[in-house]
LUMLO-592794 format. One record per residue: x, y, z of N, C-alpha, C, CB in turn. Coordinates in steps of 0.02 Angstrom, whole numbers, padded with zeros to 5 digits, always signed. Atoms other than C-alpha are relative to their C-alpha. Glycine has a CB too. Layout:
BEGIN
XYZXYZXYZXYZ ...
***
This chain:
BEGIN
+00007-00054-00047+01473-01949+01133+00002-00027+00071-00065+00039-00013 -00009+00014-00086+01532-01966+01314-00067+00031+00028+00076+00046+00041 +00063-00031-00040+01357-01985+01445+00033+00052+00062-00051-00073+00039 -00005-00007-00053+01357-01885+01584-00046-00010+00056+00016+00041-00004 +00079+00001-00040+01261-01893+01746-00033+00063+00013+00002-00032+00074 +00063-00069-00016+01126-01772+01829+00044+00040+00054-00095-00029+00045 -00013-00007-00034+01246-01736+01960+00066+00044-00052-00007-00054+00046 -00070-00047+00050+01383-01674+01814-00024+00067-00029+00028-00047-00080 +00037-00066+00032+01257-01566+01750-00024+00047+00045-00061-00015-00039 +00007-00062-00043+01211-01480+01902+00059+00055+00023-00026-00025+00059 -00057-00047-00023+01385-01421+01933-00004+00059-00070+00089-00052+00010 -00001-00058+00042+01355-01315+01758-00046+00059+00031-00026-00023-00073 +00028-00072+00001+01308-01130+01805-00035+00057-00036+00034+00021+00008 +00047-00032+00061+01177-01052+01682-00051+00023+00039-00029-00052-00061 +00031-00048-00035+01092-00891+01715-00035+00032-00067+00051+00048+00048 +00024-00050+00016+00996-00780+01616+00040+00063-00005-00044+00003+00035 -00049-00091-00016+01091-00618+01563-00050+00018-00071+00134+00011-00016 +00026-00053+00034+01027-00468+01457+00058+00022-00026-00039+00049+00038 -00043-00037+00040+01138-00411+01327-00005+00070-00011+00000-00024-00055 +00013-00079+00010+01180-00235+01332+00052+00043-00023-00020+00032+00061 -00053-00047+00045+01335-00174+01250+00009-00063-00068+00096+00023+00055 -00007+00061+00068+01375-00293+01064+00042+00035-00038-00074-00025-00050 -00038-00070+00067+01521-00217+00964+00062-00052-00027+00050+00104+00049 -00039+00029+00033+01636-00289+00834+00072-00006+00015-00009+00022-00048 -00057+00017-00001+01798-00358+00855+00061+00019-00051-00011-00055+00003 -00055-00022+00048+01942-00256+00766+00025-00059-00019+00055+00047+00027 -00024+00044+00008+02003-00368+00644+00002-00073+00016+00027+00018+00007 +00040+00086+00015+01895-00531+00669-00054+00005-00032-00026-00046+00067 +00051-00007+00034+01779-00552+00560-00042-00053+00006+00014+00013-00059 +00048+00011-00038+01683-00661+00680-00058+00012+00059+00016-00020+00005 +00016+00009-00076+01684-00613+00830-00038+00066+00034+00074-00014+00040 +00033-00057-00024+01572-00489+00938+00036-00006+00084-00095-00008-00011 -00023+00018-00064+01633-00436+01115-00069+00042+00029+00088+00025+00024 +00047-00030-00037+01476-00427+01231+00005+00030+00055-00035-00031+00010 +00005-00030-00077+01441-00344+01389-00072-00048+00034-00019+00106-00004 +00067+00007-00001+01285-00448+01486-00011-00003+00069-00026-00057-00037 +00039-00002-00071+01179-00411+01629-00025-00063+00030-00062+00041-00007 +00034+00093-00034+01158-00569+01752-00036+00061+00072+00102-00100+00044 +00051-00039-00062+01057-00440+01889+00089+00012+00060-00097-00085+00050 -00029-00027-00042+01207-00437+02023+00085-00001-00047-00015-00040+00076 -00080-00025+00064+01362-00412+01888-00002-00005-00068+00070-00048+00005 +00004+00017+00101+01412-00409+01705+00045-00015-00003-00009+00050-00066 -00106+00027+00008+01532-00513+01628-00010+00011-00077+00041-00119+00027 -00028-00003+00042+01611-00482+01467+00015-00072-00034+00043+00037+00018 -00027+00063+00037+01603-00629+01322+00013+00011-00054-00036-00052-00004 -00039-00030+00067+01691-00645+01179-00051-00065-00059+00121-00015+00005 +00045+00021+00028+01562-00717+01046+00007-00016-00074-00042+00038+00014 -00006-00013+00079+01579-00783+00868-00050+00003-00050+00034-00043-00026 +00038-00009+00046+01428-00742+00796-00029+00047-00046-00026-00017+00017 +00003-00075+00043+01448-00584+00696-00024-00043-00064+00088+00056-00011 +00036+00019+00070+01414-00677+00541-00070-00010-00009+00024-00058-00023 +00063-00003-00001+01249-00703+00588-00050+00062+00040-00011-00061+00023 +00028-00042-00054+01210-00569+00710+00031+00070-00013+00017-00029+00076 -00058-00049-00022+01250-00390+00698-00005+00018+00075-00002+00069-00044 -00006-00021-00072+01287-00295+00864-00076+00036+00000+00076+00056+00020 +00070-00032-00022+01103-00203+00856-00043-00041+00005-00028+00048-00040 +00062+00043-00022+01019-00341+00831-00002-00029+00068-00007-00057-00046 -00014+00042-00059+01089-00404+00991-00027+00047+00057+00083-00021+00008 +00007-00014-00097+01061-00262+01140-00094-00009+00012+00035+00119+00033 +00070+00032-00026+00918-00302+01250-00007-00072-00007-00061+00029-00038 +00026+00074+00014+00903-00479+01202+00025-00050+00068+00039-00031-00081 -00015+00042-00042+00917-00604+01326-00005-00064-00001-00020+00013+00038 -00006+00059+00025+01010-00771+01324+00042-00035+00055+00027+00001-00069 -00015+00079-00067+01069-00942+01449+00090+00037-00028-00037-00140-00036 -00045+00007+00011+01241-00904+01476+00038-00037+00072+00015+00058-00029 -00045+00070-00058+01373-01043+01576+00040+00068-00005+00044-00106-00034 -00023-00058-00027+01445-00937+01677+00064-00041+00046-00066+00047+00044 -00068+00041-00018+01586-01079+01755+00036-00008-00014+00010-00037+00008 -00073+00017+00023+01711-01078+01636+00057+00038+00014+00002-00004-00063 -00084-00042-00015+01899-01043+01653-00004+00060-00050+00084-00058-00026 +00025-00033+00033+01900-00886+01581+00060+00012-00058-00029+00052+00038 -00043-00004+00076+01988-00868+01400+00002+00040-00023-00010-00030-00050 -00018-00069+00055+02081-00727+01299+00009-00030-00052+00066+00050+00010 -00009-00005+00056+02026-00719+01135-00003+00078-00037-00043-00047-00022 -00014-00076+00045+02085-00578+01004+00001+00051+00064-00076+00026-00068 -00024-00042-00048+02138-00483+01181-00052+00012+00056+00023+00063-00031 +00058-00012-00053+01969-00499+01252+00019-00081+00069-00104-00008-00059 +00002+00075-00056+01955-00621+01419-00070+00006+00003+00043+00001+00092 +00077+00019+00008+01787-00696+01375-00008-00051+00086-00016-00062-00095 +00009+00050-00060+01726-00747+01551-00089-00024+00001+00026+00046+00082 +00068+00047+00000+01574-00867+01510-00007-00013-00088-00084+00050+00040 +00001+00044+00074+01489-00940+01343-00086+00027-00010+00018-00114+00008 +00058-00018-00005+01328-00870+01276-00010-00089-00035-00026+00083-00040 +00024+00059+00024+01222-01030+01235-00062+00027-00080-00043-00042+00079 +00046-00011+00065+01147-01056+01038-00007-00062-00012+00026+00041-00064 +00013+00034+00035+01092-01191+00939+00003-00004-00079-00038-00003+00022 +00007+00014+00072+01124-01258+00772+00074-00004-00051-00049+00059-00026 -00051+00022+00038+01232-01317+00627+00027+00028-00036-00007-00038-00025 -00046-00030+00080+01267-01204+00479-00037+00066+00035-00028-00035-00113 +00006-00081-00015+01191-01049+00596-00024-00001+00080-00066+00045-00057 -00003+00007-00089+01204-00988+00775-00071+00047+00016+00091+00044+00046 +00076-00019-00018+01011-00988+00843+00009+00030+00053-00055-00054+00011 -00012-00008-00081+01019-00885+01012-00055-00044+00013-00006+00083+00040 +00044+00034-00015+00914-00972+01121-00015+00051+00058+00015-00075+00008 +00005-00049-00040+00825-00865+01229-00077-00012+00012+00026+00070-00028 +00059-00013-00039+00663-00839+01346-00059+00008-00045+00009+00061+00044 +00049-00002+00019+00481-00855+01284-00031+00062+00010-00026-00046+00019 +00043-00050-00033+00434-00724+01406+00071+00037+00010-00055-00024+00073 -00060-00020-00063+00559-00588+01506+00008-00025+00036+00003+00044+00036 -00044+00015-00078+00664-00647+01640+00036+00067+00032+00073-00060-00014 -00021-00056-00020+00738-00546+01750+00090-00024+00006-00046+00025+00072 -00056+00041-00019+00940-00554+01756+00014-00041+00034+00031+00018+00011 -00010+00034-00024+01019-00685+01817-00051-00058+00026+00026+00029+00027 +00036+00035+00004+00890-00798+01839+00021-00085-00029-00041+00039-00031 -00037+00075-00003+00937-00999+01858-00026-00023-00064-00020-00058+00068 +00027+00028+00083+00913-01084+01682+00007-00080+00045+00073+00020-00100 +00017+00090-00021+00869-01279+01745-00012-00020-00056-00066-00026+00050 
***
């Protein structure tokens, strides 16, 4: 695994968003396309964790999403950001102890 420094990692952009729309992807039988609240916009990501997640379990929930990436069309969606999960054989969201309020800096 390539290190990086502290200075590589600050250029990553991770906020706090609130999931509030979650709906299935015609014809993927992964993928969910979100809607999520970062407090001053919403961006649209394209998500593959329908196998573990349905779309109800998802609105309201709130999870770290990198919000710097180039943004990518998958299955017709342009996923602009990456929700953050954990884990190997199943996608953990990772999300707040307490509420946050959108957008809110993840350090």
């Amino acid at each position: 695994m390539e290190t990086i420094t502290y200075d590589d990692f600050a250029k990553l952009d991770i906020k706090i968003g609130t999931i509030r729309v979650a709906e299935r992807v015609e014809g993927a039988d992964k993928l969910l396309r979100l809607e999520v609240d970062l407090g001053t916009e919403t961006r649209q990501i394209a998500s593959g964790i329908a196998e573990w997640y349905s779309p109800e379990d998802l609105i309201g929930k709130q999870v770290p999403v990198l919000l710097n990436l180039e943004p990518r069309t998958i299955r017709g969606i342009e996923s602009q950001g990456m929700i953050l999960a954990a884990g190997n054989d199943r996608a953990n969201l990772l999300q707040p102890d307490q509420p946050l309020q959108p957008g809110e800096i993840v350090r």
